[in-house]
ZAMARGU-4260 file (C-alpha; in steps of 0.2 Angstrom, whole numbers, plus 5000, padded with zeros to 4 digits):
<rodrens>
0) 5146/5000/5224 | 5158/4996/5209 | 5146/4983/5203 | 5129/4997/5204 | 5130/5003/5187
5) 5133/4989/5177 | 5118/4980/5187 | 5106/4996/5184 | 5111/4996/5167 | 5106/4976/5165
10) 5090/4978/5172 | 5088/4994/5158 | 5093/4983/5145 | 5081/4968/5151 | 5067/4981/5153
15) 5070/4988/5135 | 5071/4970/5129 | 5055/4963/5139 | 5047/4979/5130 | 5053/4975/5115
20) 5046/4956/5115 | 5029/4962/5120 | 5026/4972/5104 | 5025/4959/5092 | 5026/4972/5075
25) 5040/4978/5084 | 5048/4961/5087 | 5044/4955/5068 | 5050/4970/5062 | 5067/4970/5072
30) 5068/4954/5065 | 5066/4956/5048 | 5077/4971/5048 | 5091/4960/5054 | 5086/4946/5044
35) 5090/4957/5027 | 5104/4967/5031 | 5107/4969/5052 | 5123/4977/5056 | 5126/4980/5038
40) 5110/4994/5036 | 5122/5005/5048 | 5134/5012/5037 | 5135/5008/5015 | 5132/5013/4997
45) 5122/5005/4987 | 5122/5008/4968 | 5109/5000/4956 | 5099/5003/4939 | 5083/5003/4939
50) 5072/5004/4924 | 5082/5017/4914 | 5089/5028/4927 | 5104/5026/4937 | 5102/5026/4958
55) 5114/5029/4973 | 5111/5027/4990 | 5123/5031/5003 | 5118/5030/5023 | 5127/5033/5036
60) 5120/5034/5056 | 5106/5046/5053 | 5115/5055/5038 | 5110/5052/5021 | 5111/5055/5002
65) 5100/5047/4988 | 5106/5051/4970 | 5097/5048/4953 | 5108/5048/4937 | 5099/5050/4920
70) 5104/5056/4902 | 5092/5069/4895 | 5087/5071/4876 | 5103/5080/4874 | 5114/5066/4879
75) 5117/5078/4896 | 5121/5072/4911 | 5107/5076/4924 | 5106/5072/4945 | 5095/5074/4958
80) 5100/5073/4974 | 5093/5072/4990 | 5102/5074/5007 | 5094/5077/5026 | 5098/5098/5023
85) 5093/5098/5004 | 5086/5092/4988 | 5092/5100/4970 | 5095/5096/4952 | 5111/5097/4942
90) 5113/5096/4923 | 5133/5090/4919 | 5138/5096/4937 | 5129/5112/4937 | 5118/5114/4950
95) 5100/5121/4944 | 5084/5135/4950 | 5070/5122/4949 | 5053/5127/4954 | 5050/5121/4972
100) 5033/5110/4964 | 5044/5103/4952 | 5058/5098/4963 | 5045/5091/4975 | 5039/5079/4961
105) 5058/5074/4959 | 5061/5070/4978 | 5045/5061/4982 | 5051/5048/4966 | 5070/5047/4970
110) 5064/5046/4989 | 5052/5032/4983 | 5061/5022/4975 | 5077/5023/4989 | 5063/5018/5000
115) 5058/5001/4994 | 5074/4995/4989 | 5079/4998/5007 | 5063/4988/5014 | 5062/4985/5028
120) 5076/4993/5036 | 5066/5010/5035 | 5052/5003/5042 | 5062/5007/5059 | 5062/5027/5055
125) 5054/5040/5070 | 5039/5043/5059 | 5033/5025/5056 | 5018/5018/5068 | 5017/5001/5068
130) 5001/4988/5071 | 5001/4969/5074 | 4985/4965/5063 | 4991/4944/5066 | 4995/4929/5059
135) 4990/4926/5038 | 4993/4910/5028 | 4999/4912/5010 | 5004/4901/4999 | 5004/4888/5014
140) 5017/4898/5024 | 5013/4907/5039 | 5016/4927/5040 | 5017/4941/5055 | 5005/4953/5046
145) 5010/4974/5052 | 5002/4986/5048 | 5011/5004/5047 | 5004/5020/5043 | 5016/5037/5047
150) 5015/5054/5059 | 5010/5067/5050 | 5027/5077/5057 | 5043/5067/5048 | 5031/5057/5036
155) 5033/5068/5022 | 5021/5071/5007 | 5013/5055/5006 | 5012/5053/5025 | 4993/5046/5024
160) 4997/5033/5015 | 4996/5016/5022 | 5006/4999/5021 | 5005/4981/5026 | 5019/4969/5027
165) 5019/4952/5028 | 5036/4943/5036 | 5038/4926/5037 | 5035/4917/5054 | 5051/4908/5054
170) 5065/4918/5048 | 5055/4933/5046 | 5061/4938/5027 | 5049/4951/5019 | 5039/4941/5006
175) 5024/4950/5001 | 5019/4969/5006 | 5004/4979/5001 | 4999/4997/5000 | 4986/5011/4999
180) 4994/5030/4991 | 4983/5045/4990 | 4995/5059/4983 | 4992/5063/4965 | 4982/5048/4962
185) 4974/5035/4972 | 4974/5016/4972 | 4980/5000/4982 | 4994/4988/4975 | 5002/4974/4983
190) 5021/4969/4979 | 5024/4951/4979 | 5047/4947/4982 | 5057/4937/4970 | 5075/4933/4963
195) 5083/4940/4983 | 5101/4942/4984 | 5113/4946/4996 | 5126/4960/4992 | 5139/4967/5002
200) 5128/4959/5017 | 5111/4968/5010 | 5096/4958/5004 | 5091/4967/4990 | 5074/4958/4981
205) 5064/4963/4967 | 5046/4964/4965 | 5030/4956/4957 | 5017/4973/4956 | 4999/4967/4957
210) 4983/4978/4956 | 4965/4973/4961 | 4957/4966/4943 | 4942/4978/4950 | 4945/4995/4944
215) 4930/5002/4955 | 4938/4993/4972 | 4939/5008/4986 | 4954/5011/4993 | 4953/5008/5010
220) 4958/5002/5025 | 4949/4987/5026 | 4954/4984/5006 | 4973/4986/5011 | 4971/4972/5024
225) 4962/4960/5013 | 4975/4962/4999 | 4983/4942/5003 | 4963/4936/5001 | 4962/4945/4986
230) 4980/4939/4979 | 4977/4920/4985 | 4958/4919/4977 | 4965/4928/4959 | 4957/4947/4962
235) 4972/4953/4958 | 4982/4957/4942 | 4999/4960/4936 | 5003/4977/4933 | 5023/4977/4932
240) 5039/4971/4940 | 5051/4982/4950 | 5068/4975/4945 | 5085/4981/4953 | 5099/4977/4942
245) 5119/4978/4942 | 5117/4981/4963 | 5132/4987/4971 | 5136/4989/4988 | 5150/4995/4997
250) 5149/4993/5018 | 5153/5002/5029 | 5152/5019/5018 | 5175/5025/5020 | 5179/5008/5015
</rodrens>
């Protein structure tokens, strides 16, 4: 009888694993999450500039907190920060009454940026639904191509929006991803990775932003999975590059 549990709880584990492999997105997303960070996603704080603002993201378990550091007109020091309870403003460490539209606007961009700079470690999060579209050839390599789309509960504002991800076959790094937004505007982009680097065990990669060159192309599904036949022909134009500079990280978060 003393060896009952441990022999239950293998077969668990073999079940959980057999179940794993079947789902392919699943398995290439697993894979990519522990190919760009693994063990090292579980507890840190990153710290990075991008564009003209300041960013830190701290996680921990399933706690979080995102910051955004910016110097307004007045040379004053402002904040937003984001936690799982809250999201609010301070101005030179005085916490502020900002409209709930306005501090909505604030969150969703903090929120965004945190969540690409992350990739694809949140791409494991209870709201994420995931879809193994198959194999695609870019640039002569082969890719796992997932498709994710979000539960309305836990997805937040821009919960209809849509994403495909491209990992590649052998060692499952994210190269290219694409995506559909509805909220405020519409449109489809897709990001192509460059200059990656490893800090304190975290892949951290910046990004090529493309744009179909057709203004008029409907943003749709069947668009969004087409985005590498667009990119490979030259239907798509550079629109920007999402550059993370002076990255820190500090893992795990006491240390």
């Amino acid at each position: 009888m003393r060896y009952a549990l441990p022999l239950i709880l293998l077969g668990l584990l073999f079940i959980v694993s057999c179940q794993s492999s079947s789902d392919p997105a699943q398995s290439a997303v697993d894979g990519a999450i522990d190919f760009h960070g693994g063990k090292a996603y579980e507890g840190f704080r990153m710290e990075f500039d991008f564009r003209d603002k300041h960013y830190v993201v701290e996680r921990e378990g399933g706690r979080f907190l995102y910051e955004r550091h910016q110097k307004d007109s007045t040379g004053a020091d402002v904040r937003d920060i984001l936690t799982n309870e809250e999201a609010y403003r301070t101005i030179n460490g005085k916490r502020q009454n900002v409209p709930d539209t306005t501090m909505s606007k604030y969150q969703n961009s903090v929120n965004s940026v945190a969540y690409f700079v992350l990739l694809p470690q949140p791409l494991n999060d209870p709201a994420v639904k995931k879809e193994y579209i198959g194999e695609a050839t870019i640039k002569g390599k082969t890719y796992h191509k997932v498709h994710v789309s979000f539960a309305q509960e836990g997805g937040g504002k821009d919960f209809s929006d849509q994403f495909v991800y491209w990992f590649d076959k052998n060692d499952f790094s994210l190269d290219y991803l694409a995506y559909l937004y509805y909220t405020d505007e519409t449109g489809l982009r897709f990001r192509e990775a460059y200059n990656p680097k490893k800090v304190g065990g975290i892949l951290v990669q910046d990004y090529i932003n493309y744009a179909p060159t057709d203004s008029a192309m409907a943003v749709t599904r069947e668009n969004l999975l087409k985005m590498d036949q667009y990119f490979e022909s030259g239907q798509l134009k550079e629109l920007s590059r999402i550059e993370n500079k002076n990255v820190k990280v500090q893992s795990p978060v006491n240390k």
